[in-house]
N, C-alpha and C positions, 0 to 999 in steps of 0.2 A: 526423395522427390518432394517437389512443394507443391501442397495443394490447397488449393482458395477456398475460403470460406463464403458460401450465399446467403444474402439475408436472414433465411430460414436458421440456419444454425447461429447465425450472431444473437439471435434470443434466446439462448441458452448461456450465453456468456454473461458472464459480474464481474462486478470487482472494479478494482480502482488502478492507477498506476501508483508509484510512489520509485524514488532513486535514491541512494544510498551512499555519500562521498566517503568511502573507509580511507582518506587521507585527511582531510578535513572532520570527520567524524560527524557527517550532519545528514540528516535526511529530507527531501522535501517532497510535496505529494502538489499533481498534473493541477489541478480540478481548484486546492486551496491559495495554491500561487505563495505557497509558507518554507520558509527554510529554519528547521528546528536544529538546535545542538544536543546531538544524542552525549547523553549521561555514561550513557552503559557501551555494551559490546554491540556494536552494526551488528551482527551473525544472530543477536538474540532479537532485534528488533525487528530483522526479515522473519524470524522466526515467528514471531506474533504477528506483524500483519496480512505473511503467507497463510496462518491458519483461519486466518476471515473472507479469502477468499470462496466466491461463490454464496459466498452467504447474503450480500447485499444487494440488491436489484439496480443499483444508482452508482456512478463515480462516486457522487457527494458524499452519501450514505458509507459509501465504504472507508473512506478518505477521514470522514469524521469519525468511523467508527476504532480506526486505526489508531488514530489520532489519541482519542478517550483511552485507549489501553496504552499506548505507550505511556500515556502521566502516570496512569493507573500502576504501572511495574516500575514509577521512577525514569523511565530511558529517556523521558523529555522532558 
């Protein structure tokens, strides 16, 4: 069953969006308006910016934070 979220608990929510073309092989994020050519494997890049979820107070914040680590492992 689906159920809504009230204001109240959307303050507990972070984090960023980000989409993944695994035909195109490119990723881009909501918030920076960028479409990057991943290097590496898509599976490893969700894999690094799934693990920042929660951690960043802001889209931006997350977005760029994501961002830094994928050049950081090569995948962009």
């Amino acid at each position: 069953m689906r159920e809504e979220l009230n204001i109240e608990e959307l303050t507990g929510v972070s984090g960023g969006k980000y989409v993944i073309n695994g035909n195109t092989n490119q990723i881009a994020f909501r918030e920076n308006r960028v479409v990057y050519k991943l290097k590496g494997s898509p599976y490893r890049a969700m894999e690094l910016c799934d693990s920042l979820i929660g951690v960043y107070p802001s889209e931006k914040e997350y977005n760029d934070a994501c961002i830094a680590l994928l050049k950081q492992n090569g995948i962009i």
